[in-house]
C-alpha positions as CSV (number, residue, x, y, z in Angstrom):
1,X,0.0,0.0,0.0
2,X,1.2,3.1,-0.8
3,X,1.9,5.8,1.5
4,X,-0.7,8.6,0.3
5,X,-3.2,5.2,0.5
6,X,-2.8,4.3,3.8
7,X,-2.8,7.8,4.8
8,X,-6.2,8.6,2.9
9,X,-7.1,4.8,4.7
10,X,-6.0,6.0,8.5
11,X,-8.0,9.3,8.2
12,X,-11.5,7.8,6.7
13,X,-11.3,5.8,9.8
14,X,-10.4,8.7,11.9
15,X,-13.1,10.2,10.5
16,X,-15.9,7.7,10.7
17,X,-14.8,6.7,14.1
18,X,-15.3,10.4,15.1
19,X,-18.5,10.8,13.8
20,X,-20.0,7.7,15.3
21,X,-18.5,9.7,18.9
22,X,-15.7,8.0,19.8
23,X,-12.7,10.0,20.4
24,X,-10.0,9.0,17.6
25,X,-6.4,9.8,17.1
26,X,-3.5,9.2,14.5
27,X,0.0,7.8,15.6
28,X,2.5,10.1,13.8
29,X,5.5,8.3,13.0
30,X,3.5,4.5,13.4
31,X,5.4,2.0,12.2
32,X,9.0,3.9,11.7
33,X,10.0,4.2,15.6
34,X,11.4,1.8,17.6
35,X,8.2,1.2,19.9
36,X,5.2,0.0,19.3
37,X,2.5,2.3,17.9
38,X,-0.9,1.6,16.2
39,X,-1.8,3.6,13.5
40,X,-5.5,4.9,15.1
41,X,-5.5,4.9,19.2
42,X,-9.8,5.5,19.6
43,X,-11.9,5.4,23.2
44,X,-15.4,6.0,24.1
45,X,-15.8,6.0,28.1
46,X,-13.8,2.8,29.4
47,X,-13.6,1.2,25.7
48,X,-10.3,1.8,24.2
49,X,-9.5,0.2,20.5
50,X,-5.5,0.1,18.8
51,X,-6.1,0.0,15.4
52,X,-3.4,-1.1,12.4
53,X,-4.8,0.1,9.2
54,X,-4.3,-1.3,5.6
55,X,-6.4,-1.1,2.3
56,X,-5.8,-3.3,-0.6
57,X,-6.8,-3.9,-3.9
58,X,-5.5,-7.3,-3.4
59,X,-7.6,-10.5,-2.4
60,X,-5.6,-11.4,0.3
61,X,-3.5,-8.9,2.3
62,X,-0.4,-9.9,4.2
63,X,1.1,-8.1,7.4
64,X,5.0,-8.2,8.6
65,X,4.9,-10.6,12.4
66,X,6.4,-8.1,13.9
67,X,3.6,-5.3,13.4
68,X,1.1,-7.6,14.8
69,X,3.6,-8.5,17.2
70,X,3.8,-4.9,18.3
71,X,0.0,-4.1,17.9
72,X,-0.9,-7.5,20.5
73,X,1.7,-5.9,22.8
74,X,1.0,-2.3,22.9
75,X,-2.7,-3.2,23.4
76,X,-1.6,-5.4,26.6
77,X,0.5,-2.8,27.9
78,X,-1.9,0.1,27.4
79,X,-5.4,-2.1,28.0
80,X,-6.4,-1.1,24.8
81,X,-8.5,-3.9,22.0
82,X,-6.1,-4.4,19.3
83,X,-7.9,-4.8,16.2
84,X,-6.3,-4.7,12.3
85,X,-8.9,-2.6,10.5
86,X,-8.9,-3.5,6.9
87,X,-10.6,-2.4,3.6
88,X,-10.5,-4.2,0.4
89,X,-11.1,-1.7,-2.9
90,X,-14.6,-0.5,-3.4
91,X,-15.9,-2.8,0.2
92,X,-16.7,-1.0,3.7
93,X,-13.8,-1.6,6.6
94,X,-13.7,-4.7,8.4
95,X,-12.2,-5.4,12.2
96,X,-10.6,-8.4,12.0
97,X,-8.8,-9.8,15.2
98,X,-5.5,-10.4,15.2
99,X,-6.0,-14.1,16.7
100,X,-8.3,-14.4,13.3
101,X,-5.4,-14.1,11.3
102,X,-3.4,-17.1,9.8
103,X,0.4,-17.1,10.4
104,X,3.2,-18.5,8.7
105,X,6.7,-18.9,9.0
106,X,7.4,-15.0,8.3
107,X,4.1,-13.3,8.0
108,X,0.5,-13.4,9.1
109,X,-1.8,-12.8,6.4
110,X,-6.1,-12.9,5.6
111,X,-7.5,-13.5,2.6
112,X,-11.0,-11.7,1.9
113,X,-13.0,-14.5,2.2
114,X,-12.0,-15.2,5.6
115,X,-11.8,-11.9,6.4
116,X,-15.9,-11.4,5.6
117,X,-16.8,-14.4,7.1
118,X,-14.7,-13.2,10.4
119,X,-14.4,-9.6,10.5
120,X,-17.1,-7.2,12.0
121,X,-18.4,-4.0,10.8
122,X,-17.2,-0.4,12.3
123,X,-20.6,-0.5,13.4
124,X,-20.2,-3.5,15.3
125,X,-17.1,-3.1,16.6
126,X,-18.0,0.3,18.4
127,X,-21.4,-0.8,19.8
């Protein structure tokens, strides 16, 4: 993905997430630092979500280990629901769960079958 495309991604979320009332903010600088950082951090009372974003045009979309790694780990240490939020070209977002994802030997990955059969709507997710 892109840069400018997971930038446009990140704030369509941002934005969505706002408008549905829960407080929504982007990590500058997610994913080039040397700790971990989600890409949205979003809370609505106690709720809190961690959100790594991606959009594809692809039928199956693959994520490094260590970003989920890091995404499992900064939602432990800041009691936050990690959640990959993912949209596949011309579909509405999905939540998918990290745990929901398959691994192999040097990536996880989710193919958009699986992902619509397990992933929940924004709409779900923030009720």
């Amino acid at each position: 993905m892109s840069k400018i495309k997971g930038t446009k991604a990140e704030r369509e979320l941002l934005k969505m997430l706002w408008h549905n009332g829960w407080a929504t903010i982007r990590s500058a600088g997610s994913g080039s630092m040397k700790f971990p950082s989600p890409d949205l951090l979003a809370g609505k009372g106690e709720r809190k979500l961690a959100i790594e974003c991606k959009a594809t045009a692809d039928t199956s979309k693959y994520f490094e280990k260590e970003d989920i790694f890091e995404l499992k780990e900064f939602g432990r240490m800041f009691g936050a629901e990690p959640w990959v939020a993912l949209r596949f070209d011309r579909e509405a977002w999905l939540f998918i769960n990290p745990m929901d994802l398959d691994e192999t030997e040097k990536s996880f990955s989710i193919t958009k079958e699986k992902a619509r059969m397990k992933g929940l709507s924004v709409e779900e997710v923030i009720r």
